[in-house]
N, C-alpha and C positions, 0 to 999 in steps of 0.2 A: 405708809403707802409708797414714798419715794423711795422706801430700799428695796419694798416688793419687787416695785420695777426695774430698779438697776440689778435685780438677783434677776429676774426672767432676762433683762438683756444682755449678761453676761450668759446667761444658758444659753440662749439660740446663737452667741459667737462662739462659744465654746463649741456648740450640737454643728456648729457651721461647717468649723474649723475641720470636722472630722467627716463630710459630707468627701463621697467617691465620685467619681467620672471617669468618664471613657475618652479617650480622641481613638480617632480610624479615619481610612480614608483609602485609596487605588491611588497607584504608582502606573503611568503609563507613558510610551514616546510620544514624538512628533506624529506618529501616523495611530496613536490613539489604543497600541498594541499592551496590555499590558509588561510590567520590570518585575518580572520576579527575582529575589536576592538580592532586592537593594537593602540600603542598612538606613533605617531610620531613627534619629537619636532626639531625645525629649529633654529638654535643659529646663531646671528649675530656676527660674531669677528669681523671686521674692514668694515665700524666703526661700534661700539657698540651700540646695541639698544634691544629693549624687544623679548625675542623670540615667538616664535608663534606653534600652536600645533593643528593636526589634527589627527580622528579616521580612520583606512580602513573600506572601506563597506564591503559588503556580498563576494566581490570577491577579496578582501585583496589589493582593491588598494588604492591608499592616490593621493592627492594632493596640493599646495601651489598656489596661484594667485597672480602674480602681487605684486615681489618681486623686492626692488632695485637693481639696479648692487652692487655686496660688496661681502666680501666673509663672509662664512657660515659654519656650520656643521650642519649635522643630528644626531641623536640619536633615536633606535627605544626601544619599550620596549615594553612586554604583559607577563600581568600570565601565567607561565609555561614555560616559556623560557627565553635563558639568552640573556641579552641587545645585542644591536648589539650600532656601532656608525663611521661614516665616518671620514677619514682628513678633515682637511679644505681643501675649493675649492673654488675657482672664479667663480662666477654666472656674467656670459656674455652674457648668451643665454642659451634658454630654455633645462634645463638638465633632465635625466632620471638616477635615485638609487634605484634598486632593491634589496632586503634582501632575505635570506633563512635562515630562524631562527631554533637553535637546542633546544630540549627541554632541561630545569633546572636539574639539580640535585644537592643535597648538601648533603654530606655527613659529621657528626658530632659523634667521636666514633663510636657506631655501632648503632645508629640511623641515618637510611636514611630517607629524608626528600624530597620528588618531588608531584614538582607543576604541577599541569596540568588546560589547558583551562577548560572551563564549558563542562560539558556534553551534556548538551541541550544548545541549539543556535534559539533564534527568527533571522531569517534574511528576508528579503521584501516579497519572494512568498511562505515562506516553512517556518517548524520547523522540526531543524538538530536534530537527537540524535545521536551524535561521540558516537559509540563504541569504537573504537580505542584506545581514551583516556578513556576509564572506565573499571574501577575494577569491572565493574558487570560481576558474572556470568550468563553464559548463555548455556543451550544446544543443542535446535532448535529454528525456526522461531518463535515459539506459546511463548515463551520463552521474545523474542525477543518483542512480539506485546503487552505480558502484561506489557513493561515494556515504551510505549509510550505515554506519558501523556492523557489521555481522553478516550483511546480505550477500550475497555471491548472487551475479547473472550468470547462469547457467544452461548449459542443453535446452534442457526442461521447460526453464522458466528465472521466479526466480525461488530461491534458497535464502529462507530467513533461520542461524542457529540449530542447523540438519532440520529443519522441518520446510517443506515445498508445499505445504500447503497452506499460502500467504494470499489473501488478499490485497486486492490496489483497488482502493478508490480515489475518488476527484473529488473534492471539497466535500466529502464526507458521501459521496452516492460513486457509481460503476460509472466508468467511461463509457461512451456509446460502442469503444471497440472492444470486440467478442477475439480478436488478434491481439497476443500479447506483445508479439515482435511488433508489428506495426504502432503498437501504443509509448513503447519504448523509443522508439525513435523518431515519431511523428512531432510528439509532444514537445513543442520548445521547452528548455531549459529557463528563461528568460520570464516568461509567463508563471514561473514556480517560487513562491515565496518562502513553504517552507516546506517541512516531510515531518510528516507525525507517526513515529513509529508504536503503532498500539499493540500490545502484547495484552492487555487486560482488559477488552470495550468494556465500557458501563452499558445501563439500561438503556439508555436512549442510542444504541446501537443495535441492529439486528442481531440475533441472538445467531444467528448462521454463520460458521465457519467455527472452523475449530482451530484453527492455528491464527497466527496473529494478523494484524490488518495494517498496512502500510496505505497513509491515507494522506493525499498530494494537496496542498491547499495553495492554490493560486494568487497571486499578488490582490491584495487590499485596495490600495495604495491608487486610485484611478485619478488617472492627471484631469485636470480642469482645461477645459478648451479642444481643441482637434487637434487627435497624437495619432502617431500610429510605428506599424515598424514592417523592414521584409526583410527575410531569413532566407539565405541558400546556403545548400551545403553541395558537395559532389566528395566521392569518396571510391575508391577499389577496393571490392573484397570478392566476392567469386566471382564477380565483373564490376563493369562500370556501373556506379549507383550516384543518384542524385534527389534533390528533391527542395522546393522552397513552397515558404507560407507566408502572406502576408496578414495583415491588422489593420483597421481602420475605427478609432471611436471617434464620439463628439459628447462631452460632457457638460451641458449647459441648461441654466436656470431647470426645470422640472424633469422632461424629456429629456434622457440620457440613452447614447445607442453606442453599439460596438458590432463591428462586423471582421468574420477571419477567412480566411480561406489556404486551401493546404493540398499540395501532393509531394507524393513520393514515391520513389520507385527503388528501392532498397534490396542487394543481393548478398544473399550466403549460403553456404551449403552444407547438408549433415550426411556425416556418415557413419552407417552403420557396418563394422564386422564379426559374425559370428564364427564360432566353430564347435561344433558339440557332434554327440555319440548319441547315431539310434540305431544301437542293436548293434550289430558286428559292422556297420556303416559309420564314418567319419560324412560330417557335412561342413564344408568351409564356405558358409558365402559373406559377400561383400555386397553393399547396398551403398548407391551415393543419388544425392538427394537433392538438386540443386533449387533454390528459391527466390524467386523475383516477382512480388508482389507490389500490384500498382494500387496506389488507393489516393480519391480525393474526397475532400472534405469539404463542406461551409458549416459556417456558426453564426449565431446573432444572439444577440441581446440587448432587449429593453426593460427600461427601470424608470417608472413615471413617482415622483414624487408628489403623494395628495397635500402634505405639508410635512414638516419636521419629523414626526413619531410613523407615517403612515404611507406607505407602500406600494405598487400593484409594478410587476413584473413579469416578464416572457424571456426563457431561453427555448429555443428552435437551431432543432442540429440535422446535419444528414451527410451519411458516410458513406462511401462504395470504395471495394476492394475487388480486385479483380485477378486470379493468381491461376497463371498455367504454367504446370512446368513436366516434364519426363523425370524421373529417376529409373536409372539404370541397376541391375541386381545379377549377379553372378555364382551359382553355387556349384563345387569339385566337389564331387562326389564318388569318395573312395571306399573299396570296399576289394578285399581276396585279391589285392593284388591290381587290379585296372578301377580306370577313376572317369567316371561319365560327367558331361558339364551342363548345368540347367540356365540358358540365358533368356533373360524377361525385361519388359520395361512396359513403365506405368506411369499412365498419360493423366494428369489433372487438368482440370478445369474447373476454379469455384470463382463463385459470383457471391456478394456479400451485400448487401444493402442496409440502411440504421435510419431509421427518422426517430428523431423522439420530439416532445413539444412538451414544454412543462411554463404552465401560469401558477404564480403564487402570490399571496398577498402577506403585506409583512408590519404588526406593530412595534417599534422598539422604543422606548424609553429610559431613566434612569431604574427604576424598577419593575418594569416589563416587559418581554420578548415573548411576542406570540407569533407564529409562521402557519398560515394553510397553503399545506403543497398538493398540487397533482401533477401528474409526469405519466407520459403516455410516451410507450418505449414500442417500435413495431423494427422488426427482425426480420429479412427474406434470404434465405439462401437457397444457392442451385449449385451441386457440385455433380461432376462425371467423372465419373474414374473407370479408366479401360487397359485392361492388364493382357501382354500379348508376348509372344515369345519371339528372341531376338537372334535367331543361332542354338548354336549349344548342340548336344546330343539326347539329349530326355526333351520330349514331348511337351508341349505347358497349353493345354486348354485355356483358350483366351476368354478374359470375362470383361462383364462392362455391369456398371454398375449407377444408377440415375438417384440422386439424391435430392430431393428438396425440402426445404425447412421452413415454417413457418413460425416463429415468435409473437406475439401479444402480450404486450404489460401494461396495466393500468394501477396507480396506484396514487392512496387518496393518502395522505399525513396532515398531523395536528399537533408542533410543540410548543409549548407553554414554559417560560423560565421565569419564575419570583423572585428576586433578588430583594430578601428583608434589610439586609444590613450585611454591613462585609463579614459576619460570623456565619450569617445563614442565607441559606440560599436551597429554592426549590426547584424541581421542573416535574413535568405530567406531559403526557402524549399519546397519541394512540396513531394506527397505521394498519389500510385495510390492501391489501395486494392483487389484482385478478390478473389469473394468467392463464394462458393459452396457447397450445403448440400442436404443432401439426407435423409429422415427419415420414414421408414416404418413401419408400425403396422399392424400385426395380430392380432385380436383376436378370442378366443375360449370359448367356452363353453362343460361345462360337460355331456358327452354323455354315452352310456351304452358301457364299452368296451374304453373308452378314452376322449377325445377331440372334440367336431367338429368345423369347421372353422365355423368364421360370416363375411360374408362378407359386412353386412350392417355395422359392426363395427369399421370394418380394412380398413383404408384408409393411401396412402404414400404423405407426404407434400415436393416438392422442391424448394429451394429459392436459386434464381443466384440474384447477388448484386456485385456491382461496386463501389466504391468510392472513390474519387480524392479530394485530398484536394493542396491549398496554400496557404503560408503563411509568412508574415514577422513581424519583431519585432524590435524594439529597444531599447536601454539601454542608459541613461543618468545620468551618477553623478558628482554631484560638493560635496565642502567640507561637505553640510549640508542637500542638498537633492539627492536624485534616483527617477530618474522617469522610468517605465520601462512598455511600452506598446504595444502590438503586434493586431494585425488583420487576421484571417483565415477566409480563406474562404472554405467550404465544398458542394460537387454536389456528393447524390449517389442519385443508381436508383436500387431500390429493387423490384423486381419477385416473388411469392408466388403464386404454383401451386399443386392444392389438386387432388385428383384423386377420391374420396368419399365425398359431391358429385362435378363431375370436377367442377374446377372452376381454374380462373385466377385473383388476384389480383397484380398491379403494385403501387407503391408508390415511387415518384419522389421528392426529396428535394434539394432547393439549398440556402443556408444561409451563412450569414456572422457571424461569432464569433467572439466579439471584447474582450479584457481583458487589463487592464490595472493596474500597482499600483505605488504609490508616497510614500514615506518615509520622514522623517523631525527628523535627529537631534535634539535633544534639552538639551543644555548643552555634559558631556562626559559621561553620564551615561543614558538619555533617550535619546528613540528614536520610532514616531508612525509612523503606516505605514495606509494607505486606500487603500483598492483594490477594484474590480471590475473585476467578469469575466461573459459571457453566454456561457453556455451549451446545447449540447442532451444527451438526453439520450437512446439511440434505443432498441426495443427490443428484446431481446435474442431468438435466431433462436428458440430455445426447445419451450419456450414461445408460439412462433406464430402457433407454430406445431396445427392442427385443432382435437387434439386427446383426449379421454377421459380415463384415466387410474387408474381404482379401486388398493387402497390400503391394503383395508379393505372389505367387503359384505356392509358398510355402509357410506365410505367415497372415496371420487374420486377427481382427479386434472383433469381440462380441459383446453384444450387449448383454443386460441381468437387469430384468423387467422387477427381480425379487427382493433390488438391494434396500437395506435398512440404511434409516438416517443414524449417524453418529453420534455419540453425549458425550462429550468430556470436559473433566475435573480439571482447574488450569488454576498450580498455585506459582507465586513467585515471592521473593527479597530481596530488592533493591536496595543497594548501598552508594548516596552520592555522595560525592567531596565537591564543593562549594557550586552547587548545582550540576556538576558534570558527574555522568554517569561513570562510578568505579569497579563496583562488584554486584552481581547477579545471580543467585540460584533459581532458578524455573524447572518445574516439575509439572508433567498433565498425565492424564491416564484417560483411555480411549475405550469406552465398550464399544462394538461393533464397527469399527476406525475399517473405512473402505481401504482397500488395499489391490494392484494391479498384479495381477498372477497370471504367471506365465504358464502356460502344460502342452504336454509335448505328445503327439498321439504317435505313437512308435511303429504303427501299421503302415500311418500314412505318410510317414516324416513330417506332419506341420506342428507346427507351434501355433499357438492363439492368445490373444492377452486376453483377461477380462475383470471386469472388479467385481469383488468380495466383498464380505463383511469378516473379518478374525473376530476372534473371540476378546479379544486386548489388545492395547499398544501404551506403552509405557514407552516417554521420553522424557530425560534429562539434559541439563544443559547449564553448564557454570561459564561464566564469564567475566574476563579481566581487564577493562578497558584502560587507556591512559592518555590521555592529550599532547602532543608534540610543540605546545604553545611557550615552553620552558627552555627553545632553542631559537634564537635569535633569528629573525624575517622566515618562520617555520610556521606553519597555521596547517594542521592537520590531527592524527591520533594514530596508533594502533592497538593493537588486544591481542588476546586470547578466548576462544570457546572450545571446552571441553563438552561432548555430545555421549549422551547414550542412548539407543533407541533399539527396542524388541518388537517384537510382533510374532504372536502367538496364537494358531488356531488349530483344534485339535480336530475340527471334521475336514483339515486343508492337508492336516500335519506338518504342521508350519511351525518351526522355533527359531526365529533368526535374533540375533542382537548382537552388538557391536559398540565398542568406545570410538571416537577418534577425535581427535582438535583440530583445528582449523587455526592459523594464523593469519592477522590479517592488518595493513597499512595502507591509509592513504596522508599523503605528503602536498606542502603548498607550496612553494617557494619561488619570491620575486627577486628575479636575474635581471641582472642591467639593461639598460634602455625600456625599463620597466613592462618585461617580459614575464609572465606570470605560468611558474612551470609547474607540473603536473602531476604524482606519481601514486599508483593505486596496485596496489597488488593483493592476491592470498595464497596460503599454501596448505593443504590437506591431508592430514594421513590417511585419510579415506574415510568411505563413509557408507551407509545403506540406503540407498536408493530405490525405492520399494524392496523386489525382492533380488537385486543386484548388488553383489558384493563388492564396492569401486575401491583401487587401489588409490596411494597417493596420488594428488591432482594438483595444481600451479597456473594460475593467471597474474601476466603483468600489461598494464597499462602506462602510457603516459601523453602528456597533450604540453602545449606551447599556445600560448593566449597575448594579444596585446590590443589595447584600445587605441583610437584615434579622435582625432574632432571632436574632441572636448567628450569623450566618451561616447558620443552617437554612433560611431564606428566601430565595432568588435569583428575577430580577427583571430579564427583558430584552429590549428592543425594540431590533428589525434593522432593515435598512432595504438590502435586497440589489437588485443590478443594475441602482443608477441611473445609470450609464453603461457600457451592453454594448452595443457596436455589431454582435454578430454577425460574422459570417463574409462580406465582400463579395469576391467575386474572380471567378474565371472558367477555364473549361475550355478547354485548345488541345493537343489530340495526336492521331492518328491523322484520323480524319473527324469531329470535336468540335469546336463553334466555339461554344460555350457564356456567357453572363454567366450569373454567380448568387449570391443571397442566403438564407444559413441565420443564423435567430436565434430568441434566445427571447421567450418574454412578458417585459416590463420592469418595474419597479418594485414588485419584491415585500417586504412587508411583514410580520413576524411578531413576535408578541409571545409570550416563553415564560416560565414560571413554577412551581419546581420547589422544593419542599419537603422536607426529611428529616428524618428523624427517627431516635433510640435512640440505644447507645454510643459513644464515641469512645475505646477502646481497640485497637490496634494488633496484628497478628498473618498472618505471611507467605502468601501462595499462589502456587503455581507455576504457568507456563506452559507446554502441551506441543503437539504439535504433529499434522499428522491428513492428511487427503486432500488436502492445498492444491491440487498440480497438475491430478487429476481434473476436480475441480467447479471450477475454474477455466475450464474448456474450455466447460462448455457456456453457450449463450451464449442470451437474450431477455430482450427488452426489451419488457415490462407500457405 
């Protein structure tokens, strides 16, 4: 009987001895943000054997598999922060060791020496650029955007890798501003924590938009006690321009509030010149376009804590924009020898309004994140446009033209994220949208004594649209791969009701969105990722509007009550070297890809834009990024994108396509008396711009920054677009034989100066998320 038992108690130490376990655990900083790429090392002490070493993923968690029973230590370590490292401990059962790492410093006489992670971050669905950790300065958004590897602020807008059509959202939903310029500039810099540039959304992002999504997330980080800060700037560029915003929170025990307020009054100017052939006639005209748009702002936000896990919240916004300006338009009109001259000018006035009001309630825990959002978005515009002739020898029938607009958004969301364990991880959501718009046109013509209405001209377009989406996703990581792929499903039903002449159109869609991507390890320094997502793209309410609206006596935009929404196929492969983003192939393909088409009626000599649907658009795009962090007090990057984009419609007879590259740098560098210098530029061989042929193009930048009073004081002059050559190229398709030049005012100049003030104690806040695709859609520009 005694050996019996020392046989079974030699088995269960033997059966013991070969028993597996797991350790895991998140790697995260002082402000609770996840470390991905840190290197976490598992030392065997009894008994002794080789240790073993794994990187965090994107979400700073780690893992070990299938470890003996035996005891152990960890040891964590990443640039920029100081090592962390456990006791020893007995691995009997599967344990959890979570870190909060503090950033480095080392101080050596009066040389201070701190490390910081990378500034840019490849990670699986996105490219991070942490402000946070960078010495760049910055003064607004526009600021902000030239300094994202690949984007060009442009004409347009902006330009992500030849494709313009990029979304921007705010901590994952639409700004209240429907004004891109305004939103670019208004936005402090300071307020902006990081920039997530999305090329691939997953499920739990509206399936709308076809091109990528550049999504701003707002500092975390909310000081404890009453802070606050005021920001001026003043600047020259087609005039005097100015503008400040100030901040006030109070962060204390439950009741937490934050108030902003903001104006500005920002100028520049665009010019447009063409010159093309109708018929045995040359037409040269020149268009200049001057703009000084005033807009103020209030914000507020409350955030009541019921206790630790539980929630209840109010953001309350309201915007007004106010923009009048003349442009002046000149066209020589040659033909047999004598040349007649057509002169006009067009008088704006828009009026813009935004309230939105969004309550939501919020659970968070160590394995729970639930959010119920509503967000009510209301829209007013009132714009006049009156076109009148200014001189000249041709005739110009003077028009006026009454625009009002109405907006309505309501919308309800529900996300749910389970976090099993740092291998798996779940979410579910759903999101129901109602919308409603209102758009009414008058038009007039010049009568003896004033105005007279045209009723054949003036028609009101309304669209009621419904949209409910669901969706889930999952996430899966081991030590070497992530896999992370989600499925949406979307059911709207759009209404389109003209009054000139009546008509009803309904358009009913209901699709599935699938996205998905995979990541691979390879060694401790690479790591590829492959995605795959499908998109729509819908089109923008103004868009659909059945309206035609002269700019000019000779150029008009019309609407297409008939456009189709967009689908496209969007693959990519990402190549990074030690989290930073190195190499890039992205390929999408476009059935019915909206396209702005120019045609030129040769009776009448006008041109008119309006959007299309083509039958395809096929674009490529290779890229070659490299970091500047390899040159002593240098903290920047530059690259390469190679572009190819076609557009092909055979009821348009449209075949246009094009290669061109784009180079592109920005630089950081601290000059003496610790002056923090500036330098961003690109350069283009050209590129297709709908359906405009643009020749090589060139923007350079740079700015001069320095703190004061212990850093409360910031202190910086710009010195933007002293070399933009604009847009030079030219039109050739159907009956177009076009040159033309689009560019802006140049040499604009701004000095800004932003002080804060109160505590500098540290305390979390969440981002959530609202009507992005909605208010995304509707479209003017102030």
């Amino acid at each position: 009987m005694k050996t019996l038992s020392t046989i079974v108690l030699i088995l269960i130490l033997h059966l013991s001895s070969w028993a597996q376990f797991n350790i895991s655990g998140t790697i995260t900083d002082s402000s609770q943000q996840p470390v991905p790429f840190a290197n976490i090392i598992v030392y065997p002490t009894s008994p002794k054997g080789a240790p073993k070493g794994v990187v965090t993923n994107d979400e700073g968690q780690y893992q070990f598999e299938s470890l003996a029973q035996g005891n152990y230590l960890l040891e964590v370590s990443v640039l920029g922060f100081t090592s962390e490292k456990t006791a020893v401990f007995t691995l009997n059962e599967h344990k959890t060791f979570s870190f909060q790492l503090k950033e480095s410093s080392e101080t050596l006489g009066e040389v201070e020496i701190k490390a910081k992670r990378p500034v840019i971050q490849q990670r699986a669905e996105k490219l991070v650029i942490d402000l946070e950790k960078s010495e760049m300065q910055n003064t607004n958004l526009q600021d902000v955007m030239r300094k994202v590897p690949g984007v060009l602020v442009t004409n347009n807008g902006i330009n992500f890798a030849g494709r313009n059509d990029v979304r921007i959202l705010i901590n994952n939903k639409t700004t209240e501003y429907m004004d891109l310029n305004s939103l670019l500039r208004d936005l402090p810099a300071d307020n902006i924590a990081k920039v997530e540039l999305i090329e691939q959304p997953g499920a739990e992002f509206d399936a709308e938009g076809s091109g990528p999504i550049i999504n701003i997330i707002l500092k975390k980080n909310i000081q404890l006690g009453t802070h606050g800060s005021i920001n001026s700037w003043i600047g020259r560029d087609q005039g005097l321009e100015y503008g400040s915003s100030a901040s006030l929170a109070s962060y204390k025990n439950k009741l937490n509030w934050q108030l902003s307020l903001g104006y500005s009054s920002p100028t520049w100017r665009e010019d447009l010149f063409i010159k093309r052939q109708v018929q045995s006639a040359v037409y040269d005209q020149a268009t200049r376009e001057p703009y000084n748009p005033k807009s103020l702002r209030f914000g507020t936000h409350l955030d009541y804590y019921l206790n630790d896990e539980h929630t209840l919240g109010l953001d309350f916004g309201r915007t007004g924009t106010d923009s009048e300006r003349i442009s002046s338009s000149i066209t020589h009109i040659s033909e047999n020898g004598t040349t007649q001259t057509l002169r006009s000018e067009n008088s704006f006035d828009r009026d813009l309004k935004v309230f939105n009001i969004n309550p939501y309630y919020e659970f968070n825990n160590e394995h729970h994140k639930l959010v119920f959002d509503y967000n009510h978005v209301n829209y007013r515009t009132d714009n006049l446009n009156a076109i009148y002739q200014k001189g000249g020898t041709v005739p110009v029938t003077a028009r006026q033209y009454q625009q009002a607009g109405a907006y309505t958004i309501n919308t309800f969301r529900m996300d749910y994220k389970r976090t099993f364990n740092d291998t798996f991880q779940l979410s579910v959501g759903s999101k129901v949208a109602l919308v409603a718009t209102d758009n009414d046109l008058k038009a007039y013509t010049g009568a003896a004594g004033g105005f007279q209405f045209q009723a054949d001209q003036s028609n009101q377009f309304l669209i009621d649209e419904n949209i409910s989406a669901l969706y889930s996703k999952l996430r899966i990581a081991t030590e070497q791969w992530t896999f992370s792929g989600g499925l949406r499903y979307e059911h709207s039903n759009t209404k389109g009701t003209a009054t000139n002449p009546n008509s009803v159109q309904s358009r009913v869609i209901s699709k599935l969105f699938p996205s998905a991507s995979l990541t691979k390890k390879m060694g401790t320094s690479l790591a590829s990722t492959l995605s795959y997502s499908y998109r729509i793209r819908r089109p923008s309410y103004n868009t659909l509007n059945a309206f035609v609206t002269y700019y000019d006596p000779l150029s008009s935009e019309v609407g297409n009550a008939n456009l189709r929404p967009t689908f496209t196929h969007n693959y990519q492969f990402n190549l990074s070297f030690k989290g930073q983003p190195f190499f890039t192939v992205g390929y999408s393909q476009s059935k019915d890809a909206m396209f702005r088409l120019i045609s030129q009626n040769d009776s009448t000599a006008e041109i008119s834009r309006r959007t299309i649907n083509l039958d395809q658009r096929n674009h490529w795009n290779f890229r070659l990024f490299a970091p500047l962090s390899f040159i002593k007090k240098l903290e920047g990057y530059t690259g390469v994108i190679v572009n190819y984009n076609k557009f092909t419609s055979d009821k348009y007879t449209l075949n246009l396509s094009k290669w061109n590259l784009i180079w592109f740098t920005h630089a950081s560098y601290n000059l003496p008396w610790n002056i923090q210098a500036e330098l961003n530029g690109n350069y283009g061989t050209g590129a297709l711009d709908g359906g405009a042929d643009i020749n090589w193009f060139a923007d350079l930048n740079f700015s001069f920054g320095k703190k004061f009073m212990n850093d409360k004081l910031k202190v910086n002059l710009g010195f933007y677009k002293m070399l933009n050559r604009g847009y030079v190229g030219g039109i050739s398709y159907n009956n177009i034989n076009a040159a033309l030049e689009s560019n802006q005012s140049r040499q604009n100049i701004q000095l800004s100066i932003r002080y804060s003030f109160g505590s500098k104690f540290g305390k979390k806040k969440t981002a959530r998320t609202g009507s992005e695709e909605e208010e995304n859609r509707i479209d003017n520009n102030n």
